[in-house]
Every structure is written in structure tokens, then in C-alpha cells.
N, C-alpha and C positions, 0 to 999 in steps of 0.2 A: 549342540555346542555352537554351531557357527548362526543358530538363529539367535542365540543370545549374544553372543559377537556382535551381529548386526545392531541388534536392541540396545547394546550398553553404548555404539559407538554412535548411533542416531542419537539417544539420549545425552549422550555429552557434547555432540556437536551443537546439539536444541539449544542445550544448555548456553554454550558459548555462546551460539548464534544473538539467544535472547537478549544472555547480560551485555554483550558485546554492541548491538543494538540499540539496547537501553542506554549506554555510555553514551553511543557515538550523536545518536537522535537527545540524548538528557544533554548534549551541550546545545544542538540546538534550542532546545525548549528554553534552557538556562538563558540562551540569547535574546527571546522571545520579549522580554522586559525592557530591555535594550532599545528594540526598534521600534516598540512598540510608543517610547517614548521622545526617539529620533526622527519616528514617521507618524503625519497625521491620518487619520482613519482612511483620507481621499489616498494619501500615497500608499497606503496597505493596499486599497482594495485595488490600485492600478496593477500596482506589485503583483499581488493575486492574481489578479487577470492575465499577466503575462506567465504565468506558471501554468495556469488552466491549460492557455491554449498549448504551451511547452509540453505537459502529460498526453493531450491531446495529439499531439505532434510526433512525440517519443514513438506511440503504440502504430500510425501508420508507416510513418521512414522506417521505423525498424520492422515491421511486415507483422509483428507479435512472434520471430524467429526463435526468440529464447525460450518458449513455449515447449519446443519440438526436441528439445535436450532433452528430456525424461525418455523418449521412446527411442530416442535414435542410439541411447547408449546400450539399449537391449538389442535394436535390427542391426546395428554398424559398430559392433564390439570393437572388432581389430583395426578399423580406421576411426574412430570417432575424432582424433586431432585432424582427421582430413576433414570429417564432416564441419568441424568447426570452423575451421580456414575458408571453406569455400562457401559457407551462409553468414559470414564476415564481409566476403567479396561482395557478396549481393545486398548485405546491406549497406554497405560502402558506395556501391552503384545507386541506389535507391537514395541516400544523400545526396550525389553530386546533381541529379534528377531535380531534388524538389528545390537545390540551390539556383540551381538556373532559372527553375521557374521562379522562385523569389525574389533574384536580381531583376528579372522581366518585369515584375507587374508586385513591386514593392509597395510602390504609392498608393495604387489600387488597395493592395491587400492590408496596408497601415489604417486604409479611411474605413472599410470594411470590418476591420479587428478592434477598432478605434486606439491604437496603438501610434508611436512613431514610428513612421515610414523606414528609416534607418534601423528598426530593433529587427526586423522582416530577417535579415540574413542572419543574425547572430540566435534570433529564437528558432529559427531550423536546425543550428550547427548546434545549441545547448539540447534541443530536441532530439541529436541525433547520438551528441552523447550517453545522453541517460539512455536511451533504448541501450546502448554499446556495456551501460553500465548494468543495466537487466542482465544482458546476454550473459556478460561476468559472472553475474552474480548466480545464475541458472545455474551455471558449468560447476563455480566450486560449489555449490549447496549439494552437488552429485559425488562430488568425491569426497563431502565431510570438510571441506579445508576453511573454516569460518577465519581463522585468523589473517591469510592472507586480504578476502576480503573486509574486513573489518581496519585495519590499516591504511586501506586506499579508503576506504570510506570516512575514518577518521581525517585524514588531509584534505579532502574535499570538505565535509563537515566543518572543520576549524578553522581554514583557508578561507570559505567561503564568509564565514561570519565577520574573523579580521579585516578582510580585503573590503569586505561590505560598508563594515564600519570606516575606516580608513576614508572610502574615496565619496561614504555623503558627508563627513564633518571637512573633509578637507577640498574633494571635487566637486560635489554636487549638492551644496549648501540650501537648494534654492531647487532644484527638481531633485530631492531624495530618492526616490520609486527607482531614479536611474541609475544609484550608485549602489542599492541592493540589487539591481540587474545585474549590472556589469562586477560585481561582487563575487554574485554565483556562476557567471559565467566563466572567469577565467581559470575556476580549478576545475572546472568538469570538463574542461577542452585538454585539460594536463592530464587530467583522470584516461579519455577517451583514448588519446593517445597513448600511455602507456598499455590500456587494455589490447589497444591495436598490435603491438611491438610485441605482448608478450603472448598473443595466438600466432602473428604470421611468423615467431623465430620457431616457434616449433615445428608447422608446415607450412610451404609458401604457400600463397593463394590461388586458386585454378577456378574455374568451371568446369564444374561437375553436373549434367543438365540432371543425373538421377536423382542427387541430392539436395537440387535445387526443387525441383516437383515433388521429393516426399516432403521438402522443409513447408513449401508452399501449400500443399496439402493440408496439410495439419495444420497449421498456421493463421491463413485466410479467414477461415470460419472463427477466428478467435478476433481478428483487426477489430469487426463490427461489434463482438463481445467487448473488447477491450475498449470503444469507444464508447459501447453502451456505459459499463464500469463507469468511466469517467462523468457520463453523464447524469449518474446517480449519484457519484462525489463531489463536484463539482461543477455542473452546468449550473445550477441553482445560482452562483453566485453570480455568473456571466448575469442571467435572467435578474436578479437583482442589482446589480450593475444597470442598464440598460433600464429596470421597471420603476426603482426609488432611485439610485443613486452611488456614488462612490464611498460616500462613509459609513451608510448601512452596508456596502459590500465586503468593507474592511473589519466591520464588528463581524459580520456572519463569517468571514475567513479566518477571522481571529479565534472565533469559536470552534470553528472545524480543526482547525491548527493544537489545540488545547487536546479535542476530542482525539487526535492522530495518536496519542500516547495509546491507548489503547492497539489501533492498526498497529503499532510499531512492534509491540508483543506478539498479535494475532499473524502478522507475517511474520514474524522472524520463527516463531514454531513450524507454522503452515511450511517453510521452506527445508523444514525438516520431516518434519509427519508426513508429505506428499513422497519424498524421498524413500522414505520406508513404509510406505504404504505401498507403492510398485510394487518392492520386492517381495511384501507377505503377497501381494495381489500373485505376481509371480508363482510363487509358492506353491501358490494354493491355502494358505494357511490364516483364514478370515475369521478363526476364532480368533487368535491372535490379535486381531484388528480390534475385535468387536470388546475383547478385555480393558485395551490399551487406549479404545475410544472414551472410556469411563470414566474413567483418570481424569483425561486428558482435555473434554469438556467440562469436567466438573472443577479444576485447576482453574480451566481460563474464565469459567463464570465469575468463583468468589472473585478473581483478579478484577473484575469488570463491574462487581456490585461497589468492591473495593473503590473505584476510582469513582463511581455515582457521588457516594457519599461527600468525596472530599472535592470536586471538581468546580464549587464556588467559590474555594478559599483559595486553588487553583487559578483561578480566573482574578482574584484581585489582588493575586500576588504578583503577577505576571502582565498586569495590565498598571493603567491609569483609570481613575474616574471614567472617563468617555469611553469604554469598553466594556464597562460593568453590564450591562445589556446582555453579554454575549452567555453569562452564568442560566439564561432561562432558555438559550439556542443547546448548550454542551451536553445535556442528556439525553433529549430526542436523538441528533446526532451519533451520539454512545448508542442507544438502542439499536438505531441503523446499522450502526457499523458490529454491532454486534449479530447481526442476525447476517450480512458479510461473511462472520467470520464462521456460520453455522453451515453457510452453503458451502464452504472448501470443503466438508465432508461427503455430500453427493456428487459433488464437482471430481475431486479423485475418481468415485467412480466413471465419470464419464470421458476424463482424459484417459485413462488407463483401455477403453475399450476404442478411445479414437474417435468418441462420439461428438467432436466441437462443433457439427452443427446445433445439437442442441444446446451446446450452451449457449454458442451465438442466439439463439432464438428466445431463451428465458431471459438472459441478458436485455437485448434488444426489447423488449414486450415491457420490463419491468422500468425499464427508461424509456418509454414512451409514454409510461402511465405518470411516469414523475414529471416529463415537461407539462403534460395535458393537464394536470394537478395542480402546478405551479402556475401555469397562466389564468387557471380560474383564480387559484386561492391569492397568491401575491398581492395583484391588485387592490383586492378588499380586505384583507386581513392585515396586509404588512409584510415584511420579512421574515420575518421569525415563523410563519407558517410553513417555509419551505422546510425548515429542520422536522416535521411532522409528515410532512409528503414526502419526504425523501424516506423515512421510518417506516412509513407505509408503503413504500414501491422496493424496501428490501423485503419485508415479510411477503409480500407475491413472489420476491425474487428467489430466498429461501421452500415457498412449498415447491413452486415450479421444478427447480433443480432436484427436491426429496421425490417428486412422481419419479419423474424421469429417471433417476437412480435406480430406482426399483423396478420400474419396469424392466435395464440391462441386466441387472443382478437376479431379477424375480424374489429379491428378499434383502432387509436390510444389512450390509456388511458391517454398520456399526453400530452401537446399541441407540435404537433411537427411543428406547422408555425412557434412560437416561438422558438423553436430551432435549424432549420434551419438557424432564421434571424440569431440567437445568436452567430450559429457556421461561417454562413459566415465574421462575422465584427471580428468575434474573428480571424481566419485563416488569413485575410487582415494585420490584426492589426501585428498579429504576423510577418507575411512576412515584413511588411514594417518595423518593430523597427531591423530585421535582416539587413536591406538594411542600417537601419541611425546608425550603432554601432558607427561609427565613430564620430554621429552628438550627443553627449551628452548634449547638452542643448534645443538640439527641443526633444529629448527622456524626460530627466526630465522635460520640461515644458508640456509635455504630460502626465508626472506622475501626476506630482503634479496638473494638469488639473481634472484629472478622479479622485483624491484622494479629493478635494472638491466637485464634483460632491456625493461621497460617504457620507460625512460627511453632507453636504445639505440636503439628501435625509435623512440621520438619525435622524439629526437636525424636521424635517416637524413629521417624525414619532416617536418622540420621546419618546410621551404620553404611545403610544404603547411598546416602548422598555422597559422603564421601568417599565409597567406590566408584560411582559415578565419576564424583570430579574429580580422583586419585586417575583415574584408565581417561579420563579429558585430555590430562598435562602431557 
């Protein structure tokens, strides 16, 4: 009884998490048109640039801390609001740190980033946010509580987009790039600090030197992972930035931005499935896994064949003319980030046994192979070759982490026949809606094929859905 408890309240939280997600990121995207026709391709890809190095930013000031919630809520049961108060404290310290050095050696780091010299202190303090915002997001995704998080994400979300607008039509007519900065910036600094207020009123802050070295522990080995991450998402555009130019930077960001609908699914699940994956791990009970993985892959597949098919009509909905390029970047991209969303399932296994050196190491290995790709192909090919090296240094990044799973477990904890099949029809699927861009009605009659296909299947289990979202509310 109490493992179906578990099961039904992971699955309605999923559930929330997703749709909740979907709203808050569907106003983004809905915005996407917006600036896309506010900003020219050179102020996108500057924009972009300043975000790259912002994620980049986020994963070191914040140490990768919110990582170390999954395990600390099994070792530090009866204090875990202490544990959280005082890996707050250190990442608070670790701000005022890279602030100073920021004020120091601004200019330097403006000409080096090719950024304004001035953006140096506010892209630390938006950097430090978002880690603050992680850390949040880590904490309630453990106790199931999607709504509160989804709330503050919606004000940041909607905040961000008005304010953005607001201050290039009316303050920065003439450098736009800088009024979607300071756009995003001011609600995630509101965001940050309310996150701050609503850990230290529970406990105050202390040094705690235990919980700082298991946090660190754990953690470390994820920084360089985390950076890796980043640099299979997005280095590529820095590098085209920097190899062609600012407005091929803005189509390729433009494309990845399009492709993100997908990530936005594939976390908002993952944030739940990792949650209850501990606990069967816990358990002991990895039939249970290996059921639930079937499902569970085979859901986010058609989701992702789903979005192939429709992701050029996507792309010119959402764009202008001078963006239309980015329709033949969105599916390479998709398959990348699809094969992403294949390693979270070796990956559990290897958080759950506290193995992050190897992920640091698969990580790191699979983005080494994406710059070294990039700096041959770029050149001679163009831009659009990087959405292909990046496709290709996820699928090393996916087997990498499948070995290594198996070797902790000595046997797969989730059905990977199943996944196999899923990733082959998914990968087919994908190549061939790249091949028919031009054939828009065998594409949407494919859509809208697999989109009854979904609604049938929902239709048969319907009884079930609505206990699900009946035990949600």
C-alpha cells in the first residue's frame, strides 16, 4: 500500500510538474515571436552569449550543491532544514567571492567574454540566482510540492518577458540585447531573494564544517560534469559566435530555443522519476523500476517523434523570414537532446550509489569530443554542422553512462530492450521528418496521426487518469 502511495503521489506531482512547466516555459516560447521581431539576429546571438556564460556561471558559484538534496534527505533525516540553511551559507559565500573578483578585473573579463564591461557584476549576481533557483527547485521536487515552485517560476517567467519588453521599446531602442538583459535580470534577483528568506526563516544560517564536506563531496565531481553539460548545450554557439559571426549565432540559438520545448518535458519528468527512483532504489524493489521505465520511455518517445514532425511549422510561426534557417538546425538538436534525456536513466543509477566521478568523466570526455568536432567541422562546413556534433557527442555520452550503470548494478535496473526499440524508431523518425521538411502535409498527417494515437491511449486509461489527477488536487 504505501509503495502505491508513493507511485500515485510521484505520478501526480510528474504530472503537475510537466503541465505546470509546460505553462510556465509555453509563455516563454509564446514570447519567442516577440523578440524575435524586436531583436535582430546580432542582438539574439549577443543575448545568447550572455545567458551561455550566465548557465555557465550558475553551475560553479553555486558548487552544483543542489545535486547533494537527493542523498542528504536519506543520511540527515532529522535535520535536513539545517542541512539546507548551511549549504545556503556557502553558497552565499561563494557569491560574495566571485563578486569581488568581478569588481577587480571587470574590464579585463568584459574584453575576454566580449561582453560590456559593466554586464561583469550583474551576470555573476543573475548567475548566482539561478544556481539559488536550482537549489529550490532540488528541495521542493523532494517533497512533491510543484505548485509552490511553479508560482515563483511563473513571476520570474511573466515578469521577465514584460519588463524585457518594456525597457527595449522604451529604454534601449538602439542596444536592445540590453534591455532583454536587464529584463531577466530584475525578477531573478526578486526570485533569489525570496528563496533566501524562505530557507534562513526556517533555520538560521551556520557553519556546519560536516555538511559542508559531505555537500562538497558529492558535489565537486558534478561542477566539471555540469560544465561539461553546458558545453554540449551550448558552447557551440560561443564557437560560432567567435568562428562565423553574431547573426549565424542568433539563428543557431534561435533553434536550440525552439528544440528546448522538448528539455522542458524531459526535466520536468526527470525531476520526478529521479525522486522516485531513490526510493524503489531504496527499497530494493527495481522490478518496480524496470515496469515503470517502459511506460515511461515509450511516453517521452512518441512525445519527441511528436514534436519532429511539427518543429518547421514551429519555427515559422515563431520567427521571421531571417530565421527560417534555424528549421534544418531543430532536429539534429532534438535528437541530441533526446539521447540527454536517455542518459537520466544510467545517470540515477550512478547518483544513487554516489558514483559522480564517473559522471564527471563521461560528461567531460563527451564535451571534449564536441569542441574538437566543432573546431574541425565549423570552419568548412558552416554552422549548422554543429547541431550534428553536438548529436553525435550525446550518443558517446549516452553509451558512456549505459556501461558504467551496469557495471554498479551488474545488470540493467531498467528495461533497456525497451529503450533500445524506442531510441531506434525515435532516431529513424527524426532523420526522416529532416528528409520531408519540404513535404508539410505527409509531416502533419504524421502529427496529427501519433497525436490520436495519444489521445486513444488516454481515452482506454482514462478511469486511471483521473485518479491520478483526482489524489493531484
Amino acid at each position: 500500500m504505501e509503495a502505491k502511495s508513493e507511485n500515485r503521489k510521484a505520478i501526480s506531482a510528474g504530472l503537475g510538474y510537466t503541465i505546470g512547466n509546460i505553462l510556465v516555459n509555453g509563455i516563454a516560447f509564446i514570447s519567442v515571436p516577440i523578440f524575435t521581431r524586436l531583436m535582430s539576429t546580432s542582438d539574439y546571438g549577443i543575448y545568447s552569449s550572455f545567458m551561455t556564460y550566465q548557465s555557465i556561471l550558475a553551475v560553479v558559484i553555486g558548487l552544483a550543491l543542489h545535486v547533494t538534496l537527493k542523498n542528504a534527505k536519506y543520511d540527515y533525516p532529522n535535520d535536513i532544514d539545517g542541512y539546507n540553511s548551511s549549504i545556503l551559507l556557502l553558497m552565499l559565500i561563494s557569491t560574495a567571492i566571485f563578486s569581488i573578483v568581478g569588481i577587480l578585473f571587470q574590464r579585463i573579463l568584459g574584453q575576454w567574454l566580449c561582453l560590456d564591461w559593466f554586464l561583469i557584476l550583474p551576470l555573476i549576481i543573475y548567475s548566482s540566482c539561478s544556481a539559488l533557483l536550482m537549489f529550490y527547485n532540488a528541495f521542493l521536487a523532494l517533497q512533491y510540492r510543484y505548485k509552490e515552485y511553479l508560482i515563483l517560476s511563473l513571476f520570474y517567467s511573466l515578469g521577465s518577458i514584460i519588463l524585457s519588453v518594456v525597457l527595449i521599446i522604451f529604454t534601449f531602442p538602439s542596444v536592445r540585447y540590453l534591455g532583454r538583459i536587464w529584463g531577466g535580470f530584475i525578477p531573478i534577483v526578486i526570485v533569489g531573494v525570496i528563496i533566501c528568506v524562505s530557507f534562513l526563516r526556517k533555520h538560521k544560517p551556520f557553519i556546519n564544517k560536516e555538511y559542508w564536506r559531505y555537500g562538497i563531496k558529492i558535489s565537486l565531481p558534478i561542477i566539471p560534469h555540469g560544465l561539461s553539460q553546458l558545453v554540449l548545450t551550448q558552447f557551440d554557439r560561443l564557437m560560432i559566435l567567435r568562428m562565423i559571426g553574431e547573426a549565424s549565432a542568433g539563428i543557431y540559438s534561435f533553434a536550440y530555443t525552439i528544440a528546448m520545448i522538448l528539455q522542458i518535458v524531459y526535466s520536468s519528468l526527470d525531476s520526478i522519476w529521479t525522486t522516485w527512483f531513490f526510493e524503489m532504489m531504496n527499497r530494493g524493489d527495481r522490478r518496480e523500476i524496470k515496469n515503470k521505465s517502459r511506460a515511461y520511455v515509450s511516453l517521452v518517445s512518441l512525445l519527441t517523434i511528436m514534436f519532429f514532425f511539427i518543429a518547421p511549422e514551429i519555427i515559422r510561426i515563431f520567427s521571421g523570414p531571417s530565421y527560417w534557417e534555424a528549421q534544418y538546425i531543430v532536429i539534429p538538436i532534438g535528437l541530441g537532446l533526446y539521447f540527454s534525456f536517455l542518459y537520466f536513466f544510467p545517470a540515477g543509477v550512478e547518483y544513487y550509489y554516489k558514483k559522480t566521478v564517473f559522471i564527471a568523466a563521461g560528461t567531460m570526455m563527451a564535451a571534449a569530443i564536441n569542441v574538437i568536432l566543432n573546431f574541425i567541422f565549423i570552419p568548412r562546413y558552416g554552422y549548422i554542422i554543429a547541431a550534428y556534433t553536438t548529436f553525435a557527442s550525446y550518443v558517446l555520452y549516452f553509451i558512456f553512462h549505459i556501461f558504467i550503470a551496469y557495471r554498479l548494478e551488474r545488470e540493467f535496473v531498467f528495461d533497456i530492450k525497451v529503450i533500445l526499440v524506442c531510441l531506434f524508431f525515435t532516431v529513424i523518425s527524426g532523420l526522416s521528418s529532416l528528409l520531408l521538411i519540404e513535404y508539410t502535409i505527409v509531416r502533419l498527417t504524421a502529427f496529427f496521426f501519433l497525436m490520436i494515437v495519444v489521445v486513444v491511449v488516454c481515452y482506454r486509461k482514462r478511469v486511471l487518469l483521473n485518479e491520478i489527477i483526482g489524489r493531484g488536487k
